[in-house]
N, C-alpha and C positions, 0 to 999 in steps of 0.2 A: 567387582573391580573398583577400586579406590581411584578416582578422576584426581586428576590437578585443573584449577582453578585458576583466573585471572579478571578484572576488568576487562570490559571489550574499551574503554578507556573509564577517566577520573571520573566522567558525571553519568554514563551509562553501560548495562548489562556488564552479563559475564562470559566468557567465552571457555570451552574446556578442551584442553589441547593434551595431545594423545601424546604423553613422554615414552611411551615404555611402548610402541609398537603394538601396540593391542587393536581388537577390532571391534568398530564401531558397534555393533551387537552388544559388547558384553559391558558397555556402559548400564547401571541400573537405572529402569526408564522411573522409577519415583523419585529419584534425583534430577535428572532433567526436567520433568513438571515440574518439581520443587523450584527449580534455581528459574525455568521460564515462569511462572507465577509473581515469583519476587521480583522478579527485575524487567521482564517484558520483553531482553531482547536477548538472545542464547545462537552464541555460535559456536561447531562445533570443526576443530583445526585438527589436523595432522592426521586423519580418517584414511585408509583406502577405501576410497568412495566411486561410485561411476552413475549415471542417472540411473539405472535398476536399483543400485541401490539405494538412492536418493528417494526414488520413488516408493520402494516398497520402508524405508525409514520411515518419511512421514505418512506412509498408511496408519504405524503403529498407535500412533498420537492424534492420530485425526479423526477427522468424518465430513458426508456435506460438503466434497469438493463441489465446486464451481468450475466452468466452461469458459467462464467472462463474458457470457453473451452479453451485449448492453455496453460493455467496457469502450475506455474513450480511443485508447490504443489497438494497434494492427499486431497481432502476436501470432508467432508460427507455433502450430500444434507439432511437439517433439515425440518423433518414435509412435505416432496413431497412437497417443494417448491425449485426450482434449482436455484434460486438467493440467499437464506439464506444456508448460509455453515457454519461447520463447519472449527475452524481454530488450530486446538491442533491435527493435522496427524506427530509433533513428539516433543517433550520439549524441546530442544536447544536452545541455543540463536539465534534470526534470529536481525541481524544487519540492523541500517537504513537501507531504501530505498525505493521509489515512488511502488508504486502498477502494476506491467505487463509490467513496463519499458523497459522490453525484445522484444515488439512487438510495434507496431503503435495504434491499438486501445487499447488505455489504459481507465482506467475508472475515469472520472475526479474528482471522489467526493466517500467516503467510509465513512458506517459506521458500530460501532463495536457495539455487544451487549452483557453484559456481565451476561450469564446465570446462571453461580457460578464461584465465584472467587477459584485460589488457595490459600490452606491454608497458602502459604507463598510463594514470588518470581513472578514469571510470571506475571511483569507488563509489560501494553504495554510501551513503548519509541514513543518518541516525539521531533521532529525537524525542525526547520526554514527552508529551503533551502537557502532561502536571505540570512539568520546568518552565516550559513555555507559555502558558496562564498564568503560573506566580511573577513569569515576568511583563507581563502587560502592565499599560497604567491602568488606571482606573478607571482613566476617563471610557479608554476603552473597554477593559471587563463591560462597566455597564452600556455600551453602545451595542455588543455582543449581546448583553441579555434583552436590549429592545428590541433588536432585529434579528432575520434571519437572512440566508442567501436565497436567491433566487435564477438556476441553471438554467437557463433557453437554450437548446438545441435546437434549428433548422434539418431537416434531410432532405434529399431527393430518395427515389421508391430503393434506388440499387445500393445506397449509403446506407440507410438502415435494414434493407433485408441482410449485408453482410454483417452490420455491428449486431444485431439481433438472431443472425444467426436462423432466420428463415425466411419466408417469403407469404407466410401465411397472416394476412392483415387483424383478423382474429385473434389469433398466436399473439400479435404481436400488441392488442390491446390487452390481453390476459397479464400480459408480461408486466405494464407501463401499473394496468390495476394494482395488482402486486408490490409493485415498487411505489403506492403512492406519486406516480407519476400524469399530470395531466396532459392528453392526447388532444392531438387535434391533426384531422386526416382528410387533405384535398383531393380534389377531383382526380389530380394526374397522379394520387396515390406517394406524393410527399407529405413531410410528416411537421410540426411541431412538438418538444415536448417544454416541456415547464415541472419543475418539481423545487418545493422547499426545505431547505434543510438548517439546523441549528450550526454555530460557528465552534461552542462550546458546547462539551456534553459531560454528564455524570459519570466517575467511573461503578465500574460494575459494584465495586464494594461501597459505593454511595458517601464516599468519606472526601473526593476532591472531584475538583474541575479538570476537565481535560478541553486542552485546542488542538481538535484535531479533525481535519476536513479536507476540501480542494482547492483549496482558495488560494494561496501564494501556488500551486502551477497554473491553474485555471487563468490568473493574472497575467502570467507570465507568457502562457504560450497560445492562448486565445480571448481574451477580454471580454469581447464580444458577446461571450456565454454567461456573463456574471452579473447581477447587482444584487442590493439589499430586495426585500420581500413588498418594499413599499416602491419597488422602481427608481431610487434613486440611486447614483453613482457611488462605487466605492472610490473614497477618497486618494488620491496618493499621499497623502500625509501620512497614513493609516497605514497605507503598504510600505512607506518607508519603514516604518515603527516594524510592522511585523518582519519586514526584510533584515532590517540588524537584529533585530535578537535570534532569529533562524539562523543567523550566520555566525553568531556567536555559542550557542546551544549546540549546534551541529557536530556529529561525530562521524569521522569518514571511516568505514571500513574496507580497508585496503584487500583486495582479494587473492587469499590463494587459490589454486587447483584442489578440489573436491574440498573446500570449505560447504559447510547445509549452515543456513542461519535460520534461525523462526523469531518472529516478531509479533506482539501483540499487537492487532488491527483495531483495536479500542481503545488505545493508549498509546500507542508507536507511531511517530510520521516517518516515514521513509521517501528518499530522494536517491538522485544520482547527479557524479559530476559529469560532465562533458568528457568524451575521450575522440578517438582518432584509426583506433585498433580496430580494424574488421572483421577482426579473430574473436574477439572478448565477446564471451558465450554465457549469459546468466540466465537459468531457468527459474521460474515462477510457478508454484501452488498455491491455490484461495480456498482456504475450509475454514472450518469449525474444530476447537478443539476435542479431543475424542476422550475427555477425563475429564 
């Protein structure tokens, strides 16, 4: 099958949109890894698509789904399958940032499925990380390489046996081990966790910097959980700075009905805008790529 091609806009991905009615199947899947490799963010338009086949789609390319145990968010498990979730547990804006950045196993590669769009607003957001490192100053670049962040979560016992996804206090130090997460576990079976993560990272081909993390929604929607690694406040200076160029960088992708997009989680920040629609139905897979 001969795809046609476009920008998903001027400064990122490509999107391949189906002119000639053809079915999703008879795209060549070495073409798709090709074009998601290069560019990091691949969406694929005009499909007769429905979550079966969403789901058995990214089986083709994948591996190593993920459940989200651990995850900061409330997602509903779609169709008794615990790797297709639900992503609309609240309408708000969620600001850039990499996919579980809060822990160590993160999931290197996502994709979205769009069940029905909202009537208006709630596109996802779309971001380089490269982009958004070449555009830091300098002062900052080097304030990034001095420090790290540092996530404090609090729980009570029923908070985190749902985010954890058991009730086994064991289980649930295995889990935190794993993730380079530090535990700490009181009498009444509440928890602390603590874990450190870089702001910048390497990309895989070891030739750029990538900013890509939690840290502008973390800012934004709970404060409380964040500082640098030495205990000090992050600045609002700082978060002005990284707030306009997020805003300026940003690429919204307007949704249609059975759009599949896949994003590189090592290089792609992804967001959402605020909407209003109770209808707007966007599913979420967390894996590894399977090529």
């Amino acid at each position: 099958m001969n795809i046609t091609t476009q920008p998903v806009s001027e400064r990122i991905g490509q999107q391949i949109v189906n002119v000639d009615n053809k079915s999703i199947w008879e795209i060549d899947r070495e073409a798709i890894i090709s074009l998601y490799q290069e560019y990091g963010v691949l969406l694929l338009r005009g499909f007769a698509t429905d979550a079966d086949i969403f789901r058995e789609f990214s089986n083709l390319f994948s591996t190593d789904f993920l459940d989200y145990a651990g995850g900061a968010f409330n997602r509903r498990v779609i169709n008794g399958d615990n790797t297709l979730l639900s992503v609309n547990d609240f309408q708000t804006e969620i600001k850039l940032h990499g996919e579980m950045y809060y822990q160590k196993k993160i999931p290197l590669m996502l994709w979205f499925f769009c069940a029905n769009p909202a009537s208006q607003d709630g596109e996802t957001t779309v971001c380089d990380g490269r982009q958004f490192f070449a555009e830091l100053s300098n002062s900052t670049k080097e304030l990034f390489r001095q420090k790290k962040l540092k996530f404090t979560a609090k729980m009570q016992k029923e908070e985190w046996q749902k985010k954890y996804k058991t009730d086994d206090v064991n289980e649930l130090e295995e889990m935190c081990k794993s993730n380079d997460t530090h535990l700490t576990i009181y009498e009444d079976q509440s928890i602390v966790l603590e874990y450190l993560c870089p702001v910048v990272i390497p990309s895989r081909c070891g030739k750029y910097q990538v900013f890509i993390n939690s840290l502008l929604p973390a800012m934004q929607l709970n404060p409380d959980v964040l500082k640098f690694d030495d205990d000090s406040k992050i600045p609002n200076e700082l978060m002005d700075e990284l707030n306009e160029i997020a805003e300026r960088l940003t690429t919204n992708i307007s949704w249609q009905k059975g759009d599949i997009l896949m994003i590189d989680n090592t290089r792609i920040m992804h967001g959402r805008r605020a909407f209003s629609d109770k209808n707007r139905e966007i599913y979420i897979r967390l894996c590894s790529p399977g090529f």
